[in-house]
PAZAPA-4460 file (N, C-alpha, C; in steps of 0.05 Angstrom, whole numbers, plus 32768, in hexadecimal, padded with zeros to 4 digits):
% residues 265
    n_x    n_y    n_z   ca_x   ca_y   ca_z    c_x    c_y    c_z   seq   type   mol
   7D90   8803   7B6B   7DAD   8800   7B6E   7DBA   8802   7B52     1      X     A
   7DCC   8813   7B4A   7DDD   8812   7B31   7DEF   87FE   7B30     2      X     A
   7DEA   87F1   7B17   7E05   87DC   7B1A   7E0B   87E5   7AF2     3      X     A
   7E27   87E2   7AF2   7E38   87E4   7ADC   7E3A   87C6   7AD0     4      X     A
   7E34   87BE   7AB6   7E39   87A3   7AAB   7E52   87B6   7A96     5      X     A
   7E6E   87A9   7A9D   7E85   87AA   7A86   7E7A   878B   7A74     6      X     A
   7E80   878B   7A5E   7E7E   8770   7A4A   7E96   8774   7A36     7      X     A
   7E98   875D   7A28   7EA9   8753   7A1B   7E95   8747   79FE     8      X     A
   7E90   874F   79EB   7E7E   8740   79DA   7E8F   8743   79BF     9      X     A
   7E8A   8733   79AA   7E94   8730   7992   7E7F   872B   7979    10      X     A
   7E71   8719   7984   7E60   8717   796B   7E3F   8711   797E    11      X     A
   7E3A   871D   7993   7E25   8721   799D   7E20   8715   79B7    12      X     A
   7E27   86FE   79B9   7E21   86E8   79D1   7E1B   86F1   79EF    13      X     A
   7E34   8704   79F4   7E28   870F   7A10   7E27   872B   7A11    14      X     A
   7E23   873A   79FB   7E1E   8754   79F2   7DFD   874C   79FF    15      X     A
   7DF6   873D   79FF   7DDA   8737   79F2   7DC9   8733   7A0B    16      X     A
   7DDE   871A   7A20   7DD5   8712   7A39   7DE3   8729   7A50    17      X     A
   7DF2   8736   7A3E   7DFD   8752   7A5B   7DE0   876A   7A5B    18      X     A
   7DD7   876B   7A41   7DB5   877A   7A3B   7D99   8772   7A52    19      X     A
   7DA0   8748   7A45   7D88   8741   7A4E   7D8D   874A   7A76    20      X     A
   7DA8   874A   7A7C   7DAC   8746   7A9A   7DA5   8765   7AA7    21      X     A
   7DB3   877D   7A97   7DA6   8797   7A9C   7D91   879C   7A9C    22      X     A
   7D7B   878C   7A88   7D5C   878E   7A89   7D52   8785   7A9F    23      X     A
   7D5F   8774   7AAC   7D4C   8766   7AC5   7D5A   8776   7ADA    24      X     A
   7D6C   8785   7AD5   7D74   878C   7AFC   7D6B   87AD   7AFB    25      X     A
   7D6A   87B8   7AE7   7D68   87D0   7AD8   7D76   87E3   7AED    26      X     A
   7D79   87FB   7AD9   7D95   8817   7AED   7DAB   880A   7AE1    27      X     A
   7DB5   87FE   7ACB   7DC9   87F5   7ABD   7DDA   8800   7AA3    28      X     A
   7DF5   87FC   7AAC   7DFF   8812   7A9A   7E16   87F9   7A8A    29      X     A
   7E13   87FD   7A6F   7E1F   87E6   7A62   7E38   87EC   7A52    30      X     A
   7E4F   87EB   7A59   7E68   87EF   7A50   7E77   87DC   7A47    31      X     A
   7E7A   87DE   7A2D   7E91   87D3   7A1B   7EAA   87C8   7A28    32      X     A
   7EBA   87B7   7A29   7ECD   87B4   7A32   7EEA   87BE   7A20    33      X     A
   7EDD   87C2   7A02   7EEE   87CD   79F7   7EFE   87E1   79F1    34      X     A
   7EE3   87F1   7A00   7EE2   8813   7A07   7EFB   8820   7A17    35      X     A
   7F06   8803   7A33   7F13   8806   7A4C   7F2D   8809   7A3D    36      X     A
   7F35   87FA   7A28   7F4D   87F4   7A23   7F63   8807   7A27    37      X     A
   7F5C   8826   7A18   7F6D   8836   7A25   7F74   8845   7A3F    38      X     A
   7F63   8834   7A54   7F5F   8847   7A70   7F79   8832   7A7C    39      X     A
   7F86   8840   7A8F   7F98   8839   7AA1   7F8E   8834   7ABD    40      X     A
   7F72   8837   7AB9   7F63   882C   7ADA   7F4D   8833   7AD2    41      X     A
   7F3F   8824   7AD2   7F1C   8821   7AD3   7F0F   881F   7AEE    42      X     A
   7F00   883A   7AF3   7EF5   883F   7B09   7ECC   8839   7B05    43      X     A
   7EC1   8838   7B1A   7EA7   8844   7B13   7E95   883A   7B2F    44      X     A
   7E87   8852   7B30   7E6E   8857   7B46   7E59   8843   7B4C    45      X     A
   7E57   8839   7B38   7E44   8826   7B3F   7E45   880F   7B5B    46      X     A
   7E2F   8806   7B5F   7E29   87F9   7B7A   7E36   87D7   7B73    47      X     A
   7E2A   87CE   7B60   7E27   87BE   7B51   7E3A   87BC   7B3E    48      X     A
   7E4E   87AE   7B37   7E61   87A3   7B1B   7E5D   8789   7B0A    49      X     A
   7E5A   878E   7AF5   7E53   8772   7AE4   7E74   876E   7ACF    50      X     A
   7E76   8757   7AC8   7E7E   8748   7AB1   7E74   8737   7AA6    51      X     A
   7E71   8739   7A88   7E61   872E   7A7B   7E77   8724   7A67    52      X     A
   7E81   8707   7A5F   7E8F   86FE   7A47   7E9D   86EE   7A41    53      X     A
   7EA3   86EC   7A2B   7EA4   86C8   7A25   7EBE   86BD   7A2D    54      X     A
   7EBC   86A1   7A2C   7EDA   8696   7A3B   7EE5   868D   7A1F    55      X     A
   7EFC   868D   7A1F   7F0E   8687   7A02   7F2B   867C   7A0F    56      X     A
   7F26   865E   7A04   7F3B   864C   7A0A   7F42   8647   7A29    57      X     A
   7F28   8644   7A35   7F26   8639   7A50   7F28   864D   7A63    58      X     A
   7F27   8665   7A60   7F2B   8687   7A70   7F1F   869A   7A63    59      X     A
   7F2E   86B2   7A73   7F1E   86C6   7A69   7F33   86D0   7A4B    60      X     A
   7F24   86E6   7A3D   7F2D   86ED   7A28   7F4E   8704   7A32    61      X     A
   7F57   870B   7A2A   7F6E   871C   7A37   7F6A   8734   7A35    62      X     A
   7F50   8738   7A28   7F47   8754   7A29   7F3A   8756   7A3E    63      X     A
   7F27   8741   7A48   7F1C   873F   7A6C   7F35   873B   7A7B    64      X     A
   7F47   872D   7A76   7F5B   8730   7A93   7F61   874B   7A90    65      X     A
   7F68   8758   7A77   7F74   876E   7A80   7F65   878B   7A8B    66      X     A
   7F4C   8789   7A7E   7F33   8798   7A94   7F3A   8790   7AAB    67      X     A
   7F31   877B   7ABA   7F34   8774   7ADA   7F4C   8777   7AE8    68      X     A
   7F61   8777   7AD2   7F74   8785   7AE1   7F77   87AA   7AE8    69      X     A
   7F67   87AF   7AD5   7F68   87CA   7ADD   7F53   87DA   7AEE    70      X     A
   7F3C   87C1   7AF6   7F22   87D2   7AFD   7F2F   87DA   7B1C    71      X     A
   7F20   87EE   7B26   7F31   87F6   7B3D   7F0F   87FF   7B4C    72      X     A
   7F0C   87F0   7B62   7EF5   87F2   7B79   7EF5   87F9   7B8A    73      X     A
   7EEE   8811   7B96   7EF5   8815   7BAA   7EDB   8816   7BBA    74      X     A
   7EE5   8803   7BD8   7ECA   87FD   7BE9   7EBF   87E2   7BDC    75      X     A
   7EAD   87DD   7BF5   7E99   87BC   7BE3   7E88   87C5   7BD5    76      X     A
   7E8F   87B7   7BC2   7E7C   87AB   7BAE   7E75   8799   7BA9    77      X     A
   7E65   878B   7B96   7E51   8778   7B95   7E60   877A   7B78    78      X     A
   7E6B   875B   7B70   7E7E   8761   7B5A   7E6E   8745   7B50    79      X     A
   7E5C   8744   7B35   7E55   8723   7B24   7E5F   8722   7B0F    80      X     A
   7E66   870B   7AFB   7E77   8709   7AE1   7E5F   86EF   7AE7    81      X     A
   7E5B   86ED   7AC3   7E50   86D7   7AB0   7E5E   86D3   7A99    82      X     A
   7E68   86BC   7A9B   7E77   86B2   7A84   7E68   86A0   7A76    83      X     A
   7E6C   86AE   7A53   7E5E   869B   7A40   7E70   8680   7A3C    84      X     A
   7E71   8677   7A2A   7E78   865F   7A22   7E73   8643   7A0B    85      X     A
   7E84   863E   79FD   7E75   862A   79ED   7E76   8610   79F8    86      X     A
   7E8A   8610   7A01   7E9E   85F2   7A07   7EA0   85F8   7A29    87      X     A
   7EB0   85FC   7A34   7EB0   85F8   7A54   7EC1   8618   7A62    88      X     A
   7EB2   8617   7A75   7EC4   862F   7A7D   7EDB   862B   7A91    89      X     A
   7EE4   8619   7A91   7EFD   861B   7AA1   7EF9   8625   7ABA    90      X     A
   7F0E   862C   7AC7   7F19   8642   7AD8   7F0E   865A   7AD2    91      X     A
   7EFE   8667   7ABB   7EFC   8680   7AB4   7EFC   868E   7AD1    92      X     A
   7EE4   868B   7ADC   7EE1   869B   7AE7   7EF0   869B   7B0C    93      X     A
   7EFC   868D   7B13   7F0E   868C   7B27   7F23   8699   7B1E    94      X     A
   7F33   869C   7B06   7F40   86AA   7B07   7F3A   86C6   7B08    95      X     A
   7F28   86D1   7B01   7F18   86EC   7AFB   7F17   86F5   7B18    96      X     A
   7F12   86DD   7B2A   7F07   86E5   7B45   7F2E   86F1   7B53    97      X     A
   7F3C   86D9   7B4E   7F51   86E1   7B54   7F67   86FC   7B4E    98      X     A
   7F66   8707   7B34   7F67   8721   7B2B   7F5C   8733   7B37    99      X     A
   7F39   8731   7B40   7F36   8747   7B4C   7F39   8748   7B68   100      X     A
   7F3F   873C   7B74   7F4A   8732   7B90   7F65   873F   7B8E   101      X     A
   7F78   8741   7B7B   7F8A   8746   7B7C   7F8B   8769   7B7A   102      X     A
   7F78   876B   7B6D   7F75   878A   7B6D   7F63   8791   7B88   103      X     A
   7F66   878E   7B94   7F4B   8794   7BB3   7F30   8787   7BAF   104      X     A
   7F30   8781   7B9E   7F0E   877B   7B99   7F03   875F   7B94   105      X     A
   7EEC   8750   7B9D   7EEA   8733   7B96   7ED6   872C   7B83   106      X     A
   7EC9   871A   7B80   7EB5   8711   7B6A   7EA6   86FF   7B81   107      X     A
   7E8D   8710   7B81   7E76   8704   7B8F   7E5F   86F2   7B8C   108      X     A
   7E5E   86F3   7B66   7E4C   86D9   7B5A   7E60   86D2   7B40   109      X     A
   7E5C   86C2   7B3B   7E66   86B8   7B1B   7E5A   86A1   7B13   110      X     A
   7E53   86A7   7B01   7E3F   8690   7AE8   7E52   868A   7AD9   111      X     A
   7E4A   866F   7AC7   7E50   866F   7AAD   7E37   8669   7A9F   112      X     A
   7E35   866E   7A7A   7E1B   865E   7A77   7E1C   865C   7A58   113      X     A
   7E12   864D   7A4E   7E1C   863F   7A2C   7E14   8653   7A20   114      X     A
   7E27   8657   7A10   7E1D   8668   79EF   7E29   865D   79DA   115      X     A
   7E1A   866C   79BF   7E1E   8662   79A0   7E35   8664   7997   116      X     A
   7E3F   864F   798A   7E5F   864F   797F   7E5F   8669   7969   117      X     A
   7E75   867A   796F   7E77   8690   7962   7E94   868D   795B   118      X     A
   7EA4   8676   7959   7EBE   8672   794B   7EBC   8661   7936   119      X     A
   7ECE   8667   7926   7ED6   8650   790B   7EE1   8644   790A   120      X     A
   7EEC   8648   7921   7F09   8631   791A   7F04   861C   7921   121      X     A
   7F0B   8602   7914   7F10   85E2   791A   7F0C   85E2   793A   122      X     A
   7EFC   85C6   7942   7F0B   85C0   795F   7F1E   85AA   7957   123      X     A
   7F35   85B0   796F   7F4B   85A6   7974   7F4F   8592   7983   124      X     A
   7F62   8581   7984   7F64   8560   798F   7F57   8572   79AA   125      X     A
   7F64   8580   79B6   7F6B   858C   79D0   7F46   859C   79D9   126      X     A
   7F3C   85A7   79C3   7F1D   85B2   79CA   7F0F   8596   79D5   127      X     A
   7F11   8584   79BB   7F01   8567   79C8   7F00   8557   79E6   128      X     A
   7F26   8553   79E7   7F24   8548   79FB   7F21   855F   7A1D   129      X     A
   7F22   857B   7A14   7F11   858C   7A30   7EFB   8580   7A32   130      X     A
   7EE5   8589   7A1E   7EC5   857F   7A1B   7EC5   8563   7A29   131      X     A
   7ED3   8557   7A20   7ED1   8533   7A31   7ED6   8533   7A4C   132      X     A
   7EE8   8539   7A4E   7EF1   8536   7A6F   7EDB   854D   7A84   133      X     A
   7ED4   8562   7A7B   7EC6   8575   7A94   7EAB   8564   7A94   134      X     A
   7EA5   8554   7AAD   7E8B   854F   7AB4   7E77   855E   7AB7   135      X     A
   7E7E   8579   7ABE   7E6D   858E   7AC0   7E5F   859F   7AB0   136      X     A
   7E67   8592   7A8B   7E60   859F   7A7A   7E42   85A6   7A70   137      X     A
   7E3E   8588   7A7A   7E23   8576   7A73   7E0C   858B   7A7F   138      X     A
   7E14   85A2   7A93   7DFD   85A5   7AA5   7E04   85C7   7AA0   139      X     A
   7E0C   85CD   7A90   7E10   85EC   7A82   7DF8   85F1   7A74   140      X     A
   7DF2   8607   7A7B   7DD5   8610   7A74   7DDC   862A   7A63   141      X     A
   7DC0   862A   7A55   7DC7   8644   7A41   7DBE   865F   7A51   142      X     A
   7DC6   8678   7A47   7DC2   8692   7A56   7DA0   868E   7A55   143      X     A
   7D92   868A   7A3E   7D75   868F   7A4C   7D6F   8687   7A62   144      X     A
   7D72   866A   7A59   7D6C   8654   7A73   7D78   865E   7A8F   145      X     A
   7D84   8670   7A99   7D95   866D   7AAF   7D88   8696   7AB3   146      X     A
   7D7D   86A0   7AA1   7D7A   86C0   7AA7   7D6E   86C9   7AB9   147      X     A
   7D57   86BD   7ABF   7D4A   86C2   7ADA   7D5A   86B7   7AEF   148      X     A
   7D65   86AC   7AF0   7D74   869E   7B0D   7D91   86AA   7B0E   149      X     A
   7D93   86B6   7AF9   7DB6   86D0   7B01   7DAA   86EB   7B0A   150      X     A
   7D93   86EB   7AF5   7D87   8708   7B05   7D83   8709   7B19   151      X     A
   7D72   86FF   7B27   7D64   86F8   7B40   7D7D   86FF   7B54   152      X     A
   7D98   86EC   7B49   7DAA   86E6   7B60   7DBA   86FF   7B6F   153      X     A
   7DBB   8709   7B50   7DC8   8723   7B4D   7DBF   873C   7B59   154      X     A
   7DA1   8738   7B54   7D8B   874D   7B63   7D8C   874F   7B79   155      X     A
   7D92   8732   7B85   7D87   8731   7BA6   7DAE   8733   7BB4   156      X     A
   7DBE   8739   7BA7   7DD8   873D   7BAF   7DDC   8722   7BB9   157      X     A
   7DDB   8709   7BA7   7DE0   86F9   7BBA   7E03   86E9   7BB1   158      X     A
   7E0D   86D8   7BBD   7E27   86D5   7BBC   7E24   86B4   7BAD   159      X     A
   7E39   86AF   7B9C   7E38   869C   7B82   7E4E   8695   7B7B   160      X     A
   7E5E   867D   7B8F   7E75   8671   7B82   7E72   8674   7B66   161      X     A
   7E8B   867B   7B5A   7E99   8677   7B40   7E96   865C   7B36   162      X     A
   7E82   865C   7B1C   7E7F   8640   7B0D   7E9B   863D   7B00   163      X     A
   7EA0   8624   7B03   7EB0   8614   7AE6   7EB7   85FB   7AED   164      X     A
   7EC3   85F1   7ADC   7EC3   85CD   7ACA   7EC7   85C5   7AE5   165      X     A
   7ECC   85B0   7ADD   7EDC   8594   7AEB   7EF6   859E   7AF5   166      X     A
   7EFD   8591   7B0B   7F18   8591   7B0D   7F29   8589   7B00   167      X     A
   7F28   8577   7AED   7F3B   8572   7AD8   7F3F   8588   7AC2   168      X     A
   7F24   858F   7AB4   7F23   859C   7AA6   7F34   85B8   7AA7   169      X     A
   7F2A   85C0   7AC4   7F37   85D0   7ACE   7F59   85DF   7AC9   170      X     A
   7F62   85C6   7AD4   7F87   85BC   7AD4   7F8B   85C9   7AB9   171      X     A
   7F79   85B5   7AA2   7F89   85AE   7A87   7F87   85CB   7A7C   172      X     A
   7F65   85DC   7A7D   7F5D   85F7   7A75   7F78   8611   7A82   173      X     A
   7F7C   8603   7A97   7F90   8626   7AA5   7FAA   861A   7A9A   174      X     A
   7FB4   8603   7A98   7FCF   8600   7A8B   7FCD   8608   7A70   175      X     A
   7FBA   8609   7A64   7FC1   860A   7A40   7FB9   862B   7A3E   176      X     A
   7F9F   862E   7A53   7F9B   864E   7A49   7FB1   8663   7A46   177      X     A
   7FC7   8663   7A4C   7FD1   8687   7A47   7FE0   8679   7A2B   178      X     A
   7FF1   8659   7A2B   7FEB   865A   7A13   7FDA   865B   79F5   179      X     A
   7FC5   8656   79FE   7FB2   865F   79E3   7FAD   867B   79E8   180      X     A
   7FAB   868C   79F9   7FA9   86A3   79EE   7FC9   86B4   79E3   181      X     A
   7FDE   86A6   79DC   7FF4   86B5   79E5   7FF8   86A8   79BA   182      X     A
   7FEC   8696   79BA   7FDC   868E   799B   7FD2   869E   798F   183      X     A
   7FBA   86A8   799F   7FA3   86B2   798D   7FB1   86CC   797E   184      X     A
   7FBD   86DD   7995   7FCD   86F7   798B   7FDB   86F5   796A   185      X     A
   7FE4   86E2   7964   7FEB   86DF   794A   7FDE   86C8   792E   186      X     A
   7FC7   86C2   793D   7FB9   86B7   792A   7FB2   86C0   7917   187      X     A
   7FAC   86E4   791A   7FAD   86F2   7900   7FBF   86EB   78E5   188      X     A
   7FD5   86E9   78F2   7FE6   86E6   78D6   7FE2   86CB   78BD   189      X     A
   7FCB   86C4   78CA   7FBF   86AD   78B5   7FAE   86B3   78AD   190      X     A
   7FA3   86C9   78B4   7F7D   86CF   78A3   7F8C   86D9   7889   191      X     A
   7F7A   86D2   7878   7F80   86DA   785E   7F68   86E8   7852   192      X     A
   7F62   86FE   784A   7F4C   8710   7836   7F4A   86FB   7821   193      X     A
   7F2F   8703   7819   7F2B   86F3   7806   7F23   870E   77E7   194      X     A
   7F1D   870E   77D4   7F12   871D   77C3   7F00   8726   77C7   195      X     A
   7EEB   871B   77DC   7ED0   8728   77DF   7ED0   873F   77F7   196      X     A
   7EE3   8736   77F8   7EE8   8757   780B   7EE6   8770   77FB   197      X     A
   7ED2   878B   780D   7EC6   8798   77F8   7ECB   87B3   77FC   198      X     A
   7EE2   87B7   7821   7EEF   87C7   782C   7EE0   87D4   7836   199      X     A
   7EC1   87CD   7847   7EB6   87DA   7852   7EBE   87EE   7872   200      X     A
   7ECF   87DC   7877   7EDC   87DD   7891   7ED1   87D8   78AC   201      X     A
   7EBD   87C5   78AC   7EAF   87BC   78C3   7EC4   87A7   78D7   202      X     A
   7ED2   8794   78C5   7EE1   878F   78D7   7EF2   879B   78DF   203      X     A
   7F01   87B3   78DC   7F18   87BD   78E9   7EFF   87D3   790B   204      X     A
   7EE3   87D8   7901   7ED2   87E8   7910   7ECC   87D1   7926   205      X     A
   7EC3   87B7   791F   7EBC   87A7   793D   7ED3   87A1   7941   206      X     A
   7EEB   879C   7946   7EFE   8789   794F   7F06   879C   7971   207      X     A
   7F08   878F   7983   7F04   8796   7998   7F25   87A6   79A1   208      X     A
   7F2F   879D   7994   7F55   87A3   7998   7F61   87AD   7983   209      X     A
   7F50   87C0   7977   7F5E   87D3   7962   7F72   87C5   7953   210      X     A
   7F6B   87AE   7952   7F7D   879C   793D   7F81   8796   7924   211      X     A
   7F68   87A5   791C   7F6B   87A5   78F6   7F68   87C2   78F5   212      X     A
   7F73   87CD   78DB   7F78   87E3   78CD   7F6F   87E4   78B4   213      X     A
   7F61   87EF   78AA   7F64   87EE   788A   7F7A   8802   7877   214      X     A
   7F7D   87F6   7867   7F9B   87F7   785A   7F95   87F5   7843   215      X     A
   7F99   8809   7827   7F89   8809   780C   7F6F   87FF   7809   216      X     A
   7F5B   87FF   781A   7F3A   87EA   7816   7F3F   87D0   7826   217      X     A
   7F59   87C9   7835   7F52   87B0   783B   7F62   87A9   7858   218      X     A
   7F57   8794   7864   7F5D   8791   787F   7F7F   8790   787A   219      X     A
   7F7C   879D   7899   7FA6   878D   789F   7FA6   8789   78C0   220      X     A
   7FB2   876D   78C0   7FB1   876A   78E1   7FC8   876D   78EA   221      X     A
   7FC6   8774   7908   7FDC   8785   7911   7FF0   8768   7933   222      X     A
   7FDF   8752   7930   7FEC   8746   7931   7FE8   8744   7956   223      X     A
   7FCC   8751   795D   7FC4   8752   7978   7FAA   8745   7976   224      X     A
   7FA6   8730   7979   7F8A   8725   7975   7F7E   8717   7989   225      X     A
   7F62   871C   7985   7F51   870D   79AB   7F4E   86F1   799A   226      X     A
   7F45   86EE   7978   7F44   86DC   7971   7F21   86D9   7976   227      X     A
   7F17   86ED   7974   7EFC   86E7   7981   7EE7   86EB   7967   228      X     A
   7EF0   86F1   7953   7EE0   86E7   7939   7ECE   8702   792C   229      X     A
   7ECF   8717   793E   7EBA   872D   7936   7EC0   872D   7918   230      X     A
   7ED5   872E   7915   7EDB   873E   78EE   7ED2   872A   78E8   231      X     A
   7ED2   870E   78E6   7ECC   86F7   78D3   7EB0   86F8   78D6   232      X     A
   7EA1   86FE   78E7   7E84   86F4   78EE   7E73   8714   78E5   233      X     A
   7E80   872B   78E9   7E71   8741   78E4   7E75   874A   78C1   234      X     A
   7E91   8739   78BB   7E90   873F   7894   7E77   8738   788C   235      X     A
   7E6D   874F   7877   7E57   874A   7869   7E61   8731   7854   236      X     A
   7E7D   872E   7845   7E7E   871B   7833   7E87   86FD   783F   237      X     A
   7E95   86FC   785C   7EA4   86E9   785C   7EBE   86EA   7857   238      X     A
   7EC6   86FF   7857   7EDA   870A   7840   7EF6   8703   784B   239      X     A
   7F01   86FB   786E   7F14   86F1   7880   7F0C   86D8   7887   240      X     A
   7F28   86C4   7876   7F22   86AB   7876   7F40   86A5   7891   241      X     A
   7F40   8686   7895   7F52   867D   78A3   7F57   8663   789E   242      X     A
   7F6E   8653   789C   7F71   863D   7891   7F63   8626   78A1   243      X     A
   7F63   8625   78BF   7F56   861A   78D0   7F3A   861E   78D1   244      X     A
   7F2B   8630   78C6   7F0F   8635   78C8   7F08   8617   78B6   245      X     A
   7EEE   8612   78D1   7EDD   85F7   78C7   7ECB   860B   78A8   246      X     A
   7EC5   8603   7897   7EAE   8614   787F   7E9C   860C   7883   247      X     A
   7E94   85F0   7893   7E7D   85E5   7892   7E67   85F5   78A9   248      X     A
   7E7E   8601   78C0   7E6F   8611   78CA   7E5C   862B   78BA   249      X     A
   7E46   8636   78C7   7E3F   864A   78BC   7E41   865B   78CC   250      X     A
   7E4D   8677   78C0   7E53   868F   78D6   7E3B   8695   78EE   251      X     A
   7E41   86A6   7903   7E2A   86A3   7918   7E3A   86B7   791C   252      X     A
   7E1C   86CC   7924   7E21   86E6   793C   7E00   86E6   7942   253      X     A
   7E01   86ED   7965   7DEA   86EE   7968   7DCF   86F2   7956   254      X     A
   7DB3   86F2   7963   7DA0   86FF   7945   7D94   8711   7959   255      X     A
   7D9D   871E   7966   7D8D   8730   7977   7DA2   8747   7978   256      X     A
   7DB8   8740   796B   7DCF   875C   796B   7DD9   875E   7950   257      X     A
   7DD5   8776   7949   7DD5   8781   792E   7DEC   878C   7924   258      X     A
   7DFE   8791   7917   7E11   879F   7904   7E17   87B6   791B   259      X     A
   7E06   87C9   7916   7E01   87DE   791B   7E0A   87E5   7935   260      X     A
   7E01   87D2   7945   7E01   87D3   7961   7E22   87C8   796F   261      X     A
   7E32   87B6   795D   7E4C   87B4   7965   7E5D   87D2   795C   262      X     A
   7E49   87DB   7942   7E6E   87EF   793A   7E5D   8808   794E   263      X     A
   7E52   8807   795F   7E4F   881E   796C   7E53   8819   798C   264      X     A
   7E63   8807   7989   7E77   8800   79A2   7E83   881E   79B2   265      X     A
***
C-alpha cells in the first residue's frame, strides 16, 4: 500500500521519526512540508497519508495548519499524524482532525510522543504552569519507545483517537495558542547577529518560510517566523542570538540528521 508521510522538521526531531515510520511500513514517499507552501491545493495518490511534526505552543505549527488546510482527498483514506513534543501536546491534534474534516477528509490515528528540546528560549511563568496542570504528561513516551506500536497500528489500518493533555491543559493550550503563534511571527525582530556570523547562508537555506535573506553576507528577517529555531541550531558559529535565549542551554539538532540533509529540503 503507498502511503505519503508530509513532515514539518526544523532541527531533525520528526525528520527523523517520519524516516524511522517509512522504514517500517515501506512504499513511502517523504515530503517536506515546506515544499507545499507555494501550492494552492495539495493533492496526492497515495492510499495512505501521514503527518509527521512538532507541536509549538500547545498546537500545530501554522505552517501544518496551513498544509491541512490545503490538502484536498478525494475518496477514503486512511489519514495518521504524530505529533512530537517537548512539554504537552494540547489539542494538537483534534484540531488537525477538525481542519481536515472540514476539508472532506478525517484523521484516523493520531499519536503524540516526546522529543528533544530544540528551542532556546526561557520557559515562561505560563510553559511551567501547562507542564503542572496536564496529568497526562507523566505517561508521554518517546518516539523510540512508542515505534513499533505506531507502525504496527498504522500497518494494520487501524483507527486511534487523537492523543492530548488533560482537559484543563487543554482549555488553557487552545486559548493562548493562536496567540503565541500570532507572537512567534515577529519574534524575529529581536534576533540580533552576532560577529561570528561568517555569511555562509545556511540559515536563510533551512528556514522553512523563506524568512531570512541574505543582505551584504548577512542574515535579514523578514518578519514571518515559525520561530522554530532551524537558523539558530543549524549556524555553524552561533552566530543568531535572542535576548530571551536561556545560554545555559546547549544548542540541539538531532544526531542522526546532518547539515546536508536539511538544505536539501
Amino acid at each position: 500500500m503507498k502511503t505519503a508521510i508530509y513532515y514539518f522538521s526544523a532541527t531533525g526531531n520528526s525528520l527523523t521519526l517520519a524516516r524511522n515510520i517509512a522504514a517500517g511500513l515501506g512504499d513511502t514517499e517523504l515530503v517536506p512540508i515546506s515544499k507545499t507552501i507555494p501550492m494552492r491545493l495539495i493533492e496526492s495518490a497515495a492510499e495512505r497519508i501521514g503527518l509527521v511534526f512538532p507541536v509549538y505552543a500547545w498546537g500545530m505549527p501554522r505552517i501544518v495548519a496551513e498544509f491541512a488546510e490545503k490538502l484536498s482527498l478525494e475518496g477514503k483514506r486512511y489519514v495518521f499524524a504524530v505529533a512530537t513534543c517537548v512539554a504537552i501536546p494540547g489539542k494538537t491534534l483534534v484540531k488537525l482532525r477538525e481542519i481536515l474534516r472540514e476539508g472532506g477528509a478525517d484523521l484516523t490515528a493520531g499519536f503524540a510522543v516526546k522529543a528533544g528540546n530544540a528551542s532556546m528560549m526561557k520557559l515562561n511563568t505560563l510553559d511551567k504552569m501547562m507542564m503542572r496542570i496536564d496529568r497526562q504528561r507523566k505517561r508521554l513516551r518517546t518516539a523510540d519507545a512508542r515505534l513499533e506500536e505506531i507502525v504496527q497500528a498504522i500497518g494494520n489500518l487501524e483507527t486511534h483517537r487523537p492523543e492530548t493533555s488533560s482537559w484543563c491543559a487543554n482549555a488553557f493550550g487552545s486559548f493562548f495558542h493562536e496567540k503565541g503563534l500570532e507572537h512567534f511571527k515577529n519574534t524575529d525582530r529581536d534576533f540580533a547577529v552576532t560577529g561570528d556570523c561568517k555569511g555562509c547562508g545556511n540559515c536563510a537555506k533551512v528556514c522553512p518560510r523563506n524568512n531570512i535573506s541574505m543582505v551584504e553576507g548577512r542574515p535579514s528577517f523578514h518578519h514571518d517566523c515559525e520561530l522554530c529555531h532551524a537558523c539558530v541550531q543549524w549556524c555553524p558559529n552561533f552566530a543568531i542570538r535572542h535576548p530571551n535565549f536561556d545560554m545555559s542551554r546547549p544548542r540541539y539538532h538531532h544526531p542522526a540528521i546532518r547539515l546536508s540533509e536539511m538544505l536539501a529540503r
